[in-house]
N, C-alpha and C positions, 0 to 999 in steps of 0.2 A: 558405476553409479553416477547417475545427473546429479549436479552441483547448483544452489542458489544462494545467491547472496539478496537480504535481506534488508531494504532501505524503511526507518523509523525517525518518527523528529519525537515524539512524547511518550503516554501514557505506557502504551508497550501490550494493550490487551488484542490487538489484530497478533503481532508479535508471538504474544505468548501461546495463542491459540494454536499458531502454526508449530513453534516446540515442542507444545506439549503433544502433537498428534505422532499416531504411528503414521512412518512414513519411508517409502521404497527411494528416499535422494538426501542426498547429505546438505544439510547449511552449513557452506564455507564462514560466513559473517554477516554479522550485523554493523552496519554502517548506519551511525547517525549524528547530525548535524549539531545536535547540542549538546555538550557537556555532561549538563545535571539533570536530562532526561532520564527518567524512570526505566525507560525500554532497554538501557547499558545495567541495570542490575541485572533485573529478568535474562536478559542474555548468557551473562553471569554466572547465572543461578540455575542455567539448563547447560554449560560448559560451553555458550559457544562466543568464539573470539567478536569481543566489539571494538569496534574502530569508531574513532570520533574527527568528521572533519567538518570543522566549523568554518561558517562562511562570513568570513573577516577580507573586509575591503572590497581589492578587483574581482568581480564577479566572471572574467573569462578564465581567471589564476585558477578560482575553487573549480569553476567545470571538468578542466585540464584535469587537477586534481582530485577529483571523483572518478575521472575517467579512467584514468591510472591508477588510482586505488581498488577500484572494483575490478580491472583485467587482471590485476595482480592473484585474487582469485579464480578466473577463467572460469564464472557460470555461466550455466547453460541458460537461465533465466534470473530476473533481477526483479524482485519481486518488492514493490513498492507500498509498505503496511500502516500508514498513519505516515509517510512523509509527505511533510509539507514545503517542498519546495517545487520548482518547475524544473523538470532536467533538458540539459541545453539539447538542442536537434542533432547534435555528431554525437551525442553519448546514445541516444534511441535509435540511432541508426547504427551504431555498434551491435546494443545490447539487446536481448530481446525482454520486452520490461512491461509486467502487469501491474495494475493498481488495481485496488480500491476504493468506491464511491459511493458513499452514505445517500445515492437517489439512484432511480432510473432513468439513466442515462438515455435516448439526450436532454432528459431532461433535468434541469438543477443542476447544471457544472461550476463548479467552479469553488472555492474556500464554505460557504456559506447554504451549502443546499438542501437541510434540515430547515434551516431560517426559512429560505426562499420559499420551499416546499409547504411549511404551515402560511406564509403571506399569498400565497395565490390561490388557499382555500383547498387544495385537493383532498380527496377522500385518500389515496392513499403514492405511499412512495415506493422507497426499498435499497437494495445494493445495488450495486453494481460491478462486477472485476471484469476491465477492459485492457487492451491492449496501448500502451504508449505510443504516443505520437507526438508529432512536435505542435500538437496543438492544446486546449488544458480542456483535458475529460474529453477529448474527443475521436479516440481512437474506437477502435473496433471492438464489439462486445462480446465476451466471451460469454457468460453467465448473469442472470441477474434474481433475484427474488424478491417479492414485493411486502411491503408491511402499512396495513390497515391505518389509518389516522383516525386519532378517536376527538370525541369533542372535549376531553380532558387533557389531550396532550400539548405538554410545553416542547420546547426545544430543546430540553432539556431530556424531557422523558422520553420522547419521540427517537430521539439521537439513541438513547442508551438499548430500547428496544431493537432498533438498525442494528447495534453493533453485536446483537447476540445475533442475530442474522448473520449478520459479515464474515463474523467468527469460523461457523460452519461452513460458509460458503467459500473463502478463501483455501480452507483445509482440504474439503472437498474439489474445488478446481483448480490445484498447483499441480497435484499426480498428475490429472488428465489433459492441462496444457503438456507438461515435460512429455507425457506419452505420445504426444503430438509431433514434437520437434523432433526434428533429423538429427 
């Protein structure tokens, strides 16, 4: 059975979506960055091991140790669910590692692309689950689905609409990346 380890920094609803689905590969762990994040309950709460490594100080020290923390489980993929950090270029060239992007890529990359997405006016946006690279948002696109922008939406509403998108769309293309890989 293919093995993924699952990277979160908050809320934990990309997270939970992927737990709670039926699914043909095991989650070795949840790795995430901060403490009193929400996403280390939920984990928890569906029995699977969280690990928490906080990035305190030299930033080449935490890489290292990310790096060695996730081989330590040996996935086959590292699936990246609401982490917000940028992973160093020797760990993406290790791992093989999907995210998550609340736009259509390439359009809107980067922290901000709900925001960005309602200030340029567009009609509409969507996910995105790409491929990791050593660049931010800009690897290769696996999947994407688009969602309407209405003349009522905040960034707020807009964002939260995206994530019942993301939700199914991550669930749906984790099996068929893993059925992919060698």
């Amino acid at each position: 059975m293919k093995k993924i380890v699952i990277l979160a920094s908050g809320s934990g609803t990309l997270a939970r979506a992927i737990f709670a689905a039926e699914k043909n590969y095991e989650i070795a762990a949840l790795i995430c960055d901060r403490p009193q994040a929400k996403v280390i309950e939920i984990a928890q709460e569906y029995g699977i091991k969280a690990e928490v490594l906080e990035l305190i100080g030299d930033r080449n020290i935490w890489n290292q140790a990310m790096k060695e923390l996730v081989g330590k489980y040996q996935p086959d993929l590292v699936v990246s669910a609401g982490f917000m950090r940028i992973l160093a270029p020797e760990f993406v060239k290790k791992y093989k590692v999907i995210n998550c992007h609340p736009a259509l890529l390439p359009l809107f990359p980067g922290t901000h692309a709900v925001r960005d997405a309602l200030a340029a006016g567009v009609t509409e946006t969507g996910t995105t689950i790409h491929w990791v690279d050593e660049g931010v948002d800009t690897g290769q696109v696996i999947a994407q689905q688009a969602v309407e922008i209405t003349a009522y939406d905040t960034e707020e509403s807009l964002h939260e609409r995206i994530k019942i998108i993301e939700r199914g769309l991550i669930v749906a293309t984790i099996p068929q990346v893993l059925a992919e890989l060698k």
